[in-house]
BALOBA-1460 file (C-alpha; in Angstrom, 3 decimals):
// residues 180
<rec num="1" residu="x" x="0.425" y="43.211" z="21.914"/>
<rec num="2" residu="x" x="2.593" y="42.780" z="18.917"/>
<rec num="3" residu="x" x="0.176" y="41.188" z="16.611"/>
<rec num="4" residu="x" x="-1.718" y="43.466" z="14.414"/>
<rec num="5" residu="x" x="-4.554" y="42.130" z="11.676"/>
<rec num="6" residu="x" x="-2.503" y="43.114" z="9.218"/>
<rec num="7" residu="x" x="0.464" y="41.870" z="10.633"/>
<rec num="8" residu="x" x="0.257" y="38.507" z="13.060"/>
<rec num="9" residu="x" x="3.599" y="37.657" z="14.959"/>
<rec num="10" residu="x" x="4.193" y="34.062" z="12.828"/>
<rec num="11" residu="x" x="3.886" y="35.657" z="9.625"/>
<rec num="12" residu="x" x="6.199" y="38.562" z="10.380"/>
<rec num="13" residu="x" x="8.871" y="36.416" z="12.291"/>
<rec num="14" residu="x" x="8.994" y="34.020" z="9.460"/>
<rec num="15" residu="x" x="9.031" y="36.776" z="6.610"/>
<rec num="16" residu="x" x="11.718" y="38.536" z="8.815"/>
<rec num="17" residu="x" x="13.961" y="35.201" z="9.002"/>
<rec num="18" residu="x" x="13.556" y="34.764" z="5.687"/>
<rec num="19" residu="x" x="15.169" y="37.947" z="5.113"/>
<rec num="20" residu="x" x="17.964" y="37.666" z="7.508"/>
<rec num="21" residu="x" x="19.142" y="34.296" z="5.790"/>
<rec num="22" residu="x" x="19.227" y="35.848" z="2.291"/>
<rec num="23" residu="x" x="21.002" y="38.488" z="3.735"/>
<rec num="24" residu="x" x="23.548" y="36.301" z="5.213"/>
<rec num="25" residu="x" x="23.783" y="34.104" z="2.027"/>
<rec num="26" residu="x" x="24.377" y="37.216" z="0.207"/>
<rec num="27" residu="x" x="26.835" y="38.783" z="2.075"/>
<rec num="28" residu="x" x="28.882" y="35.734" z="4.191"/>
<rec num="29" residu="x" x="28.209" y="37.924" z="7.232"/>
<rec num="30" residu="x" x="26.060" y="37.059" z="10.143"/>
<rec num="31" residu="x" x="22.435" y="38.832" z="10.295"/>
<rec num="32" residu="x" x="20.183" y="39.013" z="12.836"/>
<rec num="33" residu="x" x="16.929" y="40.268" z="13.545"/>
<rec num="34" residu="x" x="15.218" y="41.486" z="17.294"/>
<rec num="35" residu="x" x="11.622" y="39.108" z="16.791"/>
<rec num="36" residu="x" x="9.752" y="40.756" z="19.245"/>
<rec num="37" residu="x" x="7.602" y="38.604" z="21.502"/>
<rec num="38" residu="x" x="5.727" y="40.335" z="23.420"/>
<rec num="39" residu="x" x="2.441" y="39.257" z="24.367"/>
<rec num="40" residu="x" x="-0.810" y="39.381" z="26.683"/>
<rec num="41" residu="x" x="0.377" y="36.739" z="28.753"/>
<rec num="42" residu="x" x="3.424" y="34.512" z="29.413"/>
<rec num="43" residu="x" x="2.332" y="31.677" z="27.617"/>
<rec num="44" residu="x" x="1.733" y="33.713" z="24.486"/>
<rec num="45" residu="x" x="4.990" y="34.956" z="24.939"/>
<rec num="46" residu="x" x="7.088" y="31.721" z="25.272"/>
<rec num="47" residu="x" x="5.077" y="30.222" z="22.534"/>
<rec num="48" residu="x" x="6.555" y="33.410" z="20.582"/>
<rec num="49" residu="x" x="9.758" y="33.176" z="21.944"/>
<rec num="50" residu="x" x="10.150" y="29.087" z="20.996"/>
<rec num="51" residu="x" x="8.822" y="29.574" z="17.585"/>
<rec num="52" residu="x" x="11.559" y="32.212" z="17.140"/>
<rec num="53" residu="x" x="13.915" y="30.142" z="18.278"/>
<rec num="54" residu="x" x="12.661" y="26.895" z="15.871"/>
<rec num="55" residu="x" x="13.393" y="29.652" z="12.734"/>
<rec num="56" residu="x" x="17.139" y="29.708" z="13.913"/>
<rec num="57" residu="x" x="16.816" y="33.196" z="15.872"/>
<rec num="58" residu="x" x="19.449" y="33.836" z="18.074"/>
<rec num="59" residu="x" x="17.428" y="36.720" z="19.949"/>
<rec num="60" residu="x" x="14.659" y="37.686" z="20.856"/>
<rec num="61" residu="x" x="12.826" y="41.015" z="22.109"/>
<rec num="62" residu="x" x="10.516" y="41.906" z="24.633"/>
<rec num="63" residu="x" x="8.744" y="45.136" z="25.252"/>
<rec num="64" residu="x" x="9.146" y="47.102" z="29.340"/>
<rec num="65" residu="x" x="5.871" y="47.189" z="29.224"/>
<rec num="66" residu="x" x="5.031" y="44.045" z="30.011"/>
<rec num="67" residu="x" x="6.344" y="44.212" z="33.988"/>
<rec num="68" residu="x" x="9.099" y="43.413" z="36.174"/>
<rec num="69" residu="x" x="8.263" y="39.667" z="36.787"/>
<rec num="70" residu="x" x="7.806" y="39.060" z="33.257"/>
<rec num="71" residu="x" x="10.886" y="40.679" z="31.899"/>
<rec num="72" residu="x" x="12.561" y="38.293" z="34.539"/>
<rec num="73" residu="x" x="10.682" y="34.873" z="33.571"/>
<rec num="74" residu="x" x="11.715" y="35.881" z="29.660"/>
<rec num="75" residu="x" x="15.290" y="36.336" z="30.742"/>
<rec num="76" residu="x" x="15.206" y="32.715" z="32.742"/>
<rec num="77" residu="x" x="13.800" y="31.503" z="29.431"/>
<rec num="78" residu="x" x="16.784" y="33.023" z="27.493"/>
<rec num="79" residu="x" x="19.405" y="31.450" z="29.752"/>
<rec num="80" residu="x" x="17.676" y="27.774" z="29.708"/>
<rec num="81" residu="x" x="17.465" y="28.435" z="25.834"/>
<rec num="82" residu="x" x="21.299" y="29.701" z="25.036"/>
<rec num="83" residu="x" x="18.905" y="33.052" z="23.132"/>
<rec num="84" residu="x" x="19.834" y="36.641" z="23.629"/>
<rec num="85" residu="x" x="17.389" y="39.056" z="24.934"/>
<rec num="86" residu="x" x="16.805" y="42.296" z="23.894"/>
<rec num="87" residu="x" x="14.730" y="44.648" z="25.883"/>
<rec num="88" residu="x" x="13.050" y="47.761" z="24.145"/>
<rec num="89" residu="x" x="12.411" y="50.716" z="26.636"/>
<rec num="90" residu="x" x="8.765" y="51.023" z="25.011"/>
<rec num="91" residu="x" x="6.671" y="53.004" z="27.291"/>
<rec num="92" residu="x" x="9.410" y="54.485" z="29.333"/>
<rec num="93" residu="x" x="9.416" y="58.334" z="28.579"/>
<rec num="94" residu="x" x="5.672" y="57.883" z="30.192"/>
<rec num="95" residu="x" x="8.025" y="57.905" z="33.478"/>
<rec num="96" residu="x" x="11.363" y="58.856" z="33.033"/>
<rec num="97" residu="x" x="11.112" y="62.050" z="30.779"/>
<rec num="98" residu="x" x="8.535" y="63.902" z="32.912"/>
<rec num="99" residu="x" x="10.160" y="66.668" z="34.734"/>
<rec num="100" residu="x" x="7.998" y="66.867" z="37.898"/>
<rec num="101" residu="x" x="7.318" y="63.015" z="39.150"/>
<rec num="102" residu="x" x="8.564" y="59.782" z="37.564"/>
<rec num="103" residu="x" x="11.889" y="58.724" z="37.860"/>
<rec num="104" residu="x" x="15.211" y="58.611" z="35.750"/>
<rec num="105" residu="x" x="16.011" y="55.955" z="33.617"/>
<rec num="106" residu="x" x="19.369" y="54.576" z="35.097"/>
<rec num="107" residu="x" x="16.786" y="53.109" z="37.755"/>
<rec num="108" residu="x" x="15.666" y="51.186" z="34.418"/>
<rec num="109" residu="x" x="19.276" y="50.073" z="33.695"/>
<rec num="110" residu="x" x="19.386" y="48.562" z="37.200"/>
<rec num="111" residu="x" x="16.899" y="47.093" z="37.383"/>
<rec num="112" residu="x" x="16.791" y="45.530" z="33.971"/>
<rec num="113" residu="x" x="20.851" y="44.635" z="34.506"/>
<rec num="114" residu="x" x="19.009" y="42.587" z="38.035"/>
<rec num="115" residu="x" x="16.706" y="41.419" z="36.082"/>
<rec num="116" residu="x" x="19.248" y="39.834" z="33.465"/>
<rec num="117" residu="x" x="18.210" y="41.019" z="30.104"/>
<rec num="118" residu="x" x="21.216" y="41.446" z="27.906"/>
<rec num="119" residu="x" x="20.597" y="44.324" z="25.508"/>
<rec num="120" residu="x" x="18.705" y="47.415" z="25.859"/>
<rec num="121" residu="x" x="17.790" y="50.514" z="24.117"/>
<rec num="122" residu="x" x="19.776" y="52.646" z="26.287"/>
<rec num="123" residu="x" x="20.141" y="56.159" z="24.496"/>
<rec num="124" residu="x" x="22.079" y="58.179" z="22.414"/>
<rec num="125" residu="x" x="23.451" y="61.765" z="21.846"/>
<rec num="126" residu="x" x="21.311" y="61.943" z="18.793"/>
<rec num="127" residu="x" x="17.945" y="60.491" z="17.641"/>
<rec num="128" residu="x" x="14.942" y="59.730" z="18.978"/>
<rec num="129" residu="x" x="16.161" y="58.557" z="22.137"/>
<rec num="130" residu="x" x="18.565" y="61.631" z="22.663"/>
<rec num="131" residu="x" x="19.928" y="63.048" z="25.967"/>
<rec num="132" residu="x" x="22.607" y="64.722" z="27.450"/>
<rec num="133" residu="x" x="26.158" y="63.083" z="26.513"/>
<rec num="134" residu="x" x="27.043" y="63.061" z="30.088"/>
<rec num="135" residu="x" x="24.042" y="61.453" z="31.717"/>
<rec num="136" residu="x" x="24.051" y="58.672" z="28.340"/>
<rec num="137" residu="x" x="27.196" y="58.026" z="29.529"/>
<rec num="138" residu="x" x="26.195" y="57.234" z="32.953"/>
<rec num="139" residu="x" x="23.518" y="55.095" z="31.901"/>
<rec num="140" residu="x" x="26.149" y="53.105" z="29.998"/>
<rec num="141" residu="x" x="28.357" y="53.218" z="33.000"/>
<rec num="142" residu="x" x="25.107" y="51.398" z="35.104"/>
<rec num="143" residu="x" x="25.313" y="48.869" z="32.249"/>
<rec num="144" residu="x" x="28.452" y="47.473" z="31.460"/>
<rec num="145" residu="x" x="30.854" y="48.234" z="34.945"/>
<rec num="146" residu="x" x="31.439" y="45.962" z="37.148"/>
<rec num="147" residu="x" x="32.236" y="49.044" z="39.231"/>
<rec num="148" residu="x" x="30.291" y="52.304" z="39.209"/>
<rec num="149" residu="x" x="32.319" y="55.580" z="41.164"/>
<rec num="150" residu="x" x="30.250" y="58.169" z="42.662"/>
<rec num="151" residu="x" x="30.475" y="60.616" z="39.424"/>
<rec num="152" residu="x" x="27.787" y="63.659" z="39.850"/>
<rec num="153" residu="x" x="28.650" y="64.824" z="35.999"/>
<rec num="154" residu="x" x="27.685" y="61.459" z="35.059"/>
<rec num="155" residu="x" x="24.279" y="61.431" z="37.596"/>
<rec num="156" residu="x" x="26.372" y="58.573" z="39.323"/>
<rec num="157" residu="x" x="25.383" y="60.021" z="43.116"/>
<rec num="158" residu="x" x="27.309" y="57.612" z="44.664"/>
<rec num="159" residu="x" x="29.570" y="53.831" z="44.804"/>
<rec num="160" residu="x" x="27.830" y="50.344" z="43.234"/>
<rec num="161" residu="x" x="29.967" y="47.223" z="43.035"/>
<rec num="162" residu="x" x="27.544" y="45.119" z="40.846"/>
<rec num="163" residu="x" x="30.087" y="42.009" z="42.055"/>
<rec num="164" residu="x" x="29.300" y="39.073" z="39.440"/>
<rec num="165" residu="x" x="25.762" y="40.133" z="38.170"/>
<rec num="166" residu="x" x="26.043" y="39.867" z="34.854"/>
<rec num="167" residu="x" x="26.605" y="42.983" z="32.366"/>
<rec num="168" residu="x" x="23.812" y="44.419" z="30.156"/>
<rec num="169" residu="x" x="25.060" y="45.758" z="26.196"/>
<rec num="170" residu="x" x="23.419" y="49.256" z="25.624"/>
<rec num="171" residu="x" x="22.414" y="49.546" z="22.086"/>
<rec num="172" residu="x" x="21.516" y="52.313" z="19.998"/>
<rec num="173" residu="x" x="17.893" y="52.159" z="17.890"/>
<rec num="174" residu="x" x="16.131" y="54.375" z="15.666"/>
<rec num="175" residu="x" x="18.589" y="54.491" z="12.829"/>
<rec num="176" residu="x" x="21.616" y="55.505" z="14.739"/>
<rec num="177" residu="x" x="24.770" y="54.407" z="13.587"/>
<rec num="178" residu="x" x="28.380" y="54.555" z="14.166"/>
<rec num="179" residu="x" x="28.453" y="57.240" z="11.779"/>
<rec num="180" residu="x" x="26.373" y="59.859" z="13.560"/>
């Protein structure tokens, strides 16, 4: 997971921080970079995730492959650490863009929201992870409301009051940006 021969985890997150601070020297802006930590097991993965986190990271990434219980142990980690957590959908068209079994992905966004990661790869109108504007929408809806009306256009098919669980930020990936 995440840690090729030509590529181990350390080297990359420390090459990768490197380049976010001359960035941010450079420019007087804030940079960031998603250091992804997934990993065979959750030990590998906190290891990851604290060595990030010694390099100044303010976030780190996990992949949805690595389970439901995991994804939730990372995001206790991220709370007890003050880090952001990003969650890449990797995997996910396996389920949720087969027409005849599987399931769509606003289950994904509700779960992840219970869960309590804070970003996700959620979708555009363009790009790799393209879909219908309406049903995006929707999925963004699942996200950030507190309140989510029955809206069929949407593929809301009926009333959620998420009450004080804690809102998830959809972000765009694959090169999308605002001016797309």
């Amino acid at each position: 997971f995440d840690s090729q021969p030509f590529m181990h985890w350390r080297d990359r997150f420390l090459y990768c921080m490197e380049a976010v601070n001359k960035a941010s020297a450079a420019t007087g802006e804030v940079k960031g970079h998603y250091l992804n930590v997934t990993a065979g097991t959750m030990e590998d993965m906190y290891e990851r995730a604290e060595f990030a986190k010694s390099l100044g990271s303010v976030i780190v990434m996990i992949d949805l492959v690595i389970g439901y219980t995991a994804i939730q142990s990372m995001a206790k980690w991220a709370r007890r650490n003050d880090m952001i957590l990003h969650l890449h959908r990797a995997g996910n068209s396996t389920y949720s863009r087969q027409k005849n079994h599987g399931m769509n992905f606003r289950v994904i966004c509700k779960w992840m929201r219970m869960a309590g990661v804070d970003h996700i790869h959620a979708g555009t109108v363009v790009g790799k992870l393209e879909g219908d504007p309406l049903m995006i929408k929707g999925f963004y809806d699942t996200l950030r409301d507190t309140h989510t009306e029955k809206n069929l256009e949407h593929g809301l098919f009926f009333d959620q009051d998420w009450a004080s669980l804690n809102k998830v930020m959809p972000v765009a990936s694959s090169g999308i940006h605002c001016g797309q």
